[in-house]
KENUZA-42482 format. One line per field, with one value per residue (C-alpha): residue number from 0; residue in three letters; x, y, z. Coordinates in nm, 3 decimals. Last residue first. Layout:
<rs>
k NUM/... .
r ALA/... .
px X/... .
py Y/... .
pz Z/... .
</rs>
This chain:
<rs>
k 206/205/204/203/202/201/200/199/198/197/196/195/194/193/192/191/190/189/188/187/186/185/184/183/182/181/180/179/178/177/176/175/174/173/172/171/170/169/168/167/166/165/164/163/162/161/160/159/158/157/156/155/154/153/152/151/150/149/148/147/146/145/144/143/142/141/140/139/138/137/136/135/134/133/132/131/130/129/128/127/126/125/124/123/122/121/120/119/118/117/116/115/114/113/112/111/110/109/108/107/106/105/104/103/102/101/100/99/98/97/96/95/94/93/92/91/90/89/88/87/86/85/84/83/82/81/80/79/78/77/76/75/74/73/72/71/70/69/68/67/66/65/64/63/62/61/60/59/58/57/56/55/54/53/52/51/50/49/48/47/46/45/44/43/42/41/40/39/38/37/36/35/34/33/32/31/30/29/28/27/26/25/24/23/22/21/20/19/18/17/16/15/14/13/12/11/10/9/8/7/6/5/4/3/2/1/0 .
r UNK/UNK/UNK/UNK/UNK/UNK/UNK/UNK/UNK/UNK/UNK/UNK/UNK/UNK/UNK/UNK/UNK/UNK/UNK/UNK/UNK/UNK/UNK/UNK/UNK/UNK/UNK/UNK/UNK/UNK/UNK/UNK/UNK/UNK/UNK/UNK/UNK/UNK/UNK/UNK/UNK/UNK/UNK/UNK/UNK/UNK/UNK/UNK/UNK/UNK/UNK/UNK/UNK/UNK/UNK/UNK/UNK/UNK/UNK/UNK/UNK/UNK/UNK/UNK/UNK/UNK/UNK/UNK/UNK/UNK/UNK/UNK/UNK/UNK/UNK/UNK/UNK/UNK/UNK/UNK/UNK/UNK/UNK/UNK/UNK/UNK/UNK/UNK/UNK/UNK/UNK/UNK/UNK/UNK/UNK/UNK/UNK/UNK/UNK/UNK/UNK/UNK/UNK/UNK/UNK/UNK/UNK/UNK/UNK/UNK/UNK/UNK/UNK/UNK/UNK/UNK/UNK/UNK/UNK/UNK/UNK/UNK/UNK/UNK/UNK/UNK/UNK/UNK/UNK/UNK/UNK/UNK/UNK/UNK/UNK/UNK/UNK/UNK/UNK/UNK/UNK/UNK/UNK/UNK/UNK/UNK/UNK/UNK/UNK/UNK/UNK/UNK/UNK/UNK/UNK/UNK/UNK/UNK/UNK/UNK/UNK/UNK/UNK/UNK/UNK/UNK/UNK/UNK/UNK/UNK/UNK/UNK/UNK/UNK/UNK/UNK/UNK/UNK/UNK/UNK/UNK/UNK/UNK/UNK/UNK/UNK/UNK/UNK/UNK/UNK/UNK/UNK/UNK/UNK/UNK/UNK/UNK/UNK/UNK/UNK/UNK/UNK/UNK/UNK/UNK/UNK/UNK .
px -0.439/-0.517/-0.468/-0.285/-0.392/-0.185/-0.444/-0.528/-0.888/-1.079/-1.167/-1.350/-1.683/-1.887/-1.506/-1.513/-1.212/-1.149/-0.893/-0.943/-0.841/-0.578/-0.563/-0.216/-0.002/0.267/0.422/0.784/0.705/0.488/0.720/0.938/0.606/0.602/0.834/1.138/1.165/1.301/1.161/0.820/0.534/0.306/0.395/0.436/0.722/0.672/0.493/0.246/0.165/-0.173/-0.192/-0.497/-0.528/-0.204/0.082/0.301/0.589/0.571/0.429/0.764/0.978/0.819/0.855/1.205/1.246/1.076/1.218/1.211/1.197/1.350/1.528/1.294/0.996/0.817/0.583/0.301/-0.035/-0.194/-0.516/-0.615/-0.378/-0.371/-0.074/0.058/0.254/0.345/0.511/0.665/0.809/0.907/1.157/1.029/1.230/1.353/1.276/0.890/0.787/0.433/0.332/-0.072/-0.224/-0.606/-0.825/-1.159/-1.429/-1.605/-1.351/-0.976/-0.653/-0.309/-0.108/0.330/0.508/0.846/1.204/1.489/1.598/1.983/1.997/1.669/1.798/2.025/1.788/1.575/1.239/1.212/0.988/0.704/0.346/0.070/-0.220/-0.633/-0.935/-1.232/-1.568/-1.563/-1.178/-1.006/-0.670/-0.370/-0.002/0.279/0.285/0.145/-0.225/-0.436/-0.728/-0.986/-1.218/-1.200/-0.997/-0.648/-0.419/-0.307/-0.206/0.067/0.298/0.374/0.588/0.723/0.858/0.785/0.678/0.381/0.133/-0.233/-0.535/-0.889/-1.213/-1.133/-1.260/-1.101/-1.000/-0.678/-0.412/-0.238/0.038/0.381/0.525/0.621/0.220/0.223/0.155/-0.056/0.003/-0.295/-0.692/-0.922/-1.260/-1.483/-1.833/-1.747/-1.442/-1.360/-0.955/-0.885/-0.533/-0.154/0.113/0.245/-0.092/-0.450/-0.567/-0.942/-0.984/-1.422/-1.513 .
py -0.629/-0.232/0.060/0.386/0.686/1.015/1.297/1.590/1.659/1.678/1.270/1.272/1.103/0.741/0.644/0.344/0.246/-0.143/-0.330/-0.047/0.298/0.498/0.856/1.012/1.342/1.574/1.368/1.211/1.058/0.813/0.709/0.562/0.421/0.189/-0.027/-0.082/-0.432/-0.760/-1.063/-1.302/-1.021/-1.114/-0.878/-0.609/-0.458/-0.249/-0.291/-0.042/0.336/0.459/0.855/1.030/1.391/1.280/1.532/1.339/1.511/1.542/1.224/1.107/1.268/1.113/0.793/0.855/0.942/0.665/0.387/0.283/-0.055/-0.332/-0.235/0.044/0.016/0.292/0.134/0.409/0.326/0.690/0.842/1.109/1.127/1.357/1.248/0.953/1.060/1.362/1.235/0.970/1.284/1.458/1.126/0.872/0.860/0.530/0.149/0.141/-0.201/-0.129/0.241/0.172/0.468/0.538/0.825/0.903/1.022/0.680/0.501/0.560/0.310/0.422/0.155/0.199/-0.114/-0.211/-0.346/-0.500/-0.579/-0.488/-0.299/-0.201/0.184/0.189/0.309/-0.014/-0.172/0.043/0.256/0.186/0.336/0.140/0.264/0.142/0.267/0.125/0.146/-0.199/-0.310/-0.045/-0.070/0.192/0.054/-0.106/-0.489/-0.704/-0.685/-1.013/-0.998/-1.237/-1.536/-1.608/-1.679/-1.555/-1.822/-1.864/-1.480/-1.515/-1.229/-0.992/-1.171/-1.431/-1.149/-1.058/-0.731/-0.478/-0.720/-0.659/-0.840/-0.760/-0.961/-1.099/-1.358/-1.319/-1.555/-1.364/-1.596/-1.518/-1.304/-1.481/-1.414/-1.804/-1.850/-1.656/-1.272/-1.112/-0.750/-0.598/-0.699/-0.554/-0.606/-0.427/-0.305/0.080/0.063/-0.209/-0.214/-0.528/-0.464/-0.658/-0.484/-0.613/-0.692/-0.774/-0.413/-0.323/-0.055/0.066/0.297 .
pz 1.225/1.356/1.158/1.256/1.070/1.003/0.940/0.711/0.704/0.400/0.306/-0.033/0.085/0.277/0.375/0.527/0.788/0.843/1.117/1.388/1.366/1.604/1.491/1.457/1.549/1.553/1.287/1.284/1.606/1.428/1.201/1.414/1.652/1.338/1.457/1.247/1.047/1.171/1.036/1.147/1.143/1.417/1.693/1.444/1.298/0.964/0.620/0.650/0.729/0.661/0.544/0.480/0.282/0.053/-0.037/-0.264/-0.196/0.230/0.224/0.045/0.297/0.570/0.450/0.369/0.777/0.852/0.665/0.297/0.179/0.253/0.552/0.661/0.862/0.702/0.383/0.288/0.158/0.070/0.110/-0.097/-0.289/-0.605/-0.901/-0.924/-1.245/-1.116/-0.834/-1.062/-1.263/-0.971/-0.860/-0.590/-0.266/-0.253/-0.178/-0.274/-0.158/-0.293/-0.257/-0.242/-0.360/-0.331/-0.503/-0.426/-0.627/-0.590/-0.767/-0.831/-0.725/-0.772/-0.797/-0.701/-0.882/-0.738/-0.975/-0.870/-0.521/-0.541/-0.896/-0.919/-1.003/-0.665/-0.424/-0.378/-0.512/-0.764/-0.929/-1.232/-1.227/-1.205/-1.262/-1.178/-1.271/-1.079/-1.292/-1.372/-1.376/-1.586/-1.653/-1.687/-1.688/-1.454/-1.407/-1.187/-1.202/-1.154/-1.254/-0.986/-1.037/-0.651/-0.353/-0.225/-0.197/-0.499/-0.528/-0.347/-0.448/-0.163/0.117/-0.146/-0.349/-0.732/-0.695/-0.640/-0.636/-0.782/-0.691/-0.884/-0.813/-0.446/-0.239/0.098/0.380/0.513/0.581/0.960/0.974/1.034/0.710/0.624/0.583/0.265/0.135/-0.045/-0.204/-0.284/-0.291/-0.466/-0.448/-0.695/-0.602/-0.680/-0.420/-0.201/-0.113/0.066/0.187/0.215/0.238/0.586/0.779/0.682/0.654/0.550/0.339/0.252/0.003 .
</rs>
């Protein structure tokens, strides 16, 4: 399995010869436009900074609602949360996707705006590496990001969606989050798992 980061939320996931690409954004987020051809894309929510699927290339699915599919042998569910901490009231609602191929599970959190309840827990169920949001303002920040590790418990965690040189609005660095942890791994812009990950880690991709 093979996750390569583009910036904000947006990932190639490949995974039992499927490409899957999440969250894709536009020119007005700063980030340049990833050239990818991609057979599943999924978007977490209606927002120009996650839903622009037009420019990604290919014959793809696109996913954007919650529910089970199966893409090849990829499985992939969407479980409903919101996109803030008042019910969807403020930014509506977020889609969390659990991705599974290979014997590996992947979640990618979306916009998630609050901590999610037991029963969303639940319904996510094993991580083993997990797509976390932490620069706060639209989403959560650290400390909730933190907090939802803590509950869902993955082997690998990746934060996203924070302040980088390219990104074009103000979020929270991701050194917040960082400090939160007694430690990280620096990766480049694509880490391949060849099995089940073991080792607890916090992992820092590069754009």
């Amino acid at each position: 399995m093979k996750i390569t980061w583009f910036g904000h939320a947006c990932f190639l996931i490949e995974m039992e010869g499927i490409r899957i690409v999440t969250d894709p954004f536009d020119e007005t987020v700063g980030y340049p436009i990833p050239n990818v051809t991609a057979d599943v894309v999924t978007e977490s929510h209606q927002h120009f900074d996650h839903n622009a699927h037009h420019l990604v290339r290919g014959n793809f699915r696109l996913i954007k609602e919650a529910g089970e599919y199966e893409i090849g042998k990829v499985k992939v569910k969407g479980i409903e949360t919101y996109h803030d901490t008042k019910s969807g009231r403020e930014r509506g609602k977020n889609i969390v996707f659990v991705f599974e191929g290979e014997g590996m599970r992947v979640c990618h959190l979306g916009d998630l705006g609050h901590v999610p309840t037991n029963d969303q827990v639940r319904s996510i169920g094993e991580v083993d590496v997990l797509l976390v949001p932490v620069g706060g303002t639209f989403t959560i920040g650290p400390k909730e990001a933190r907090e939802v590790v803590n509950l869902i418990k993955p082997t690998v965690t990746i934060p996203m969606h924070y302040k980088t040189r390219y990104l074009k609005f103000n979020l929270l660095p991701v050194d917040d989050f960082l400090k939160l942890f007694e430690g990280y791994e620096r990766a480049g812009k694509t880490l391949e798992f060849f099995e089940k990950p073991r080792e607890e880690k916090v992992m820092v991709m590069e754009v």
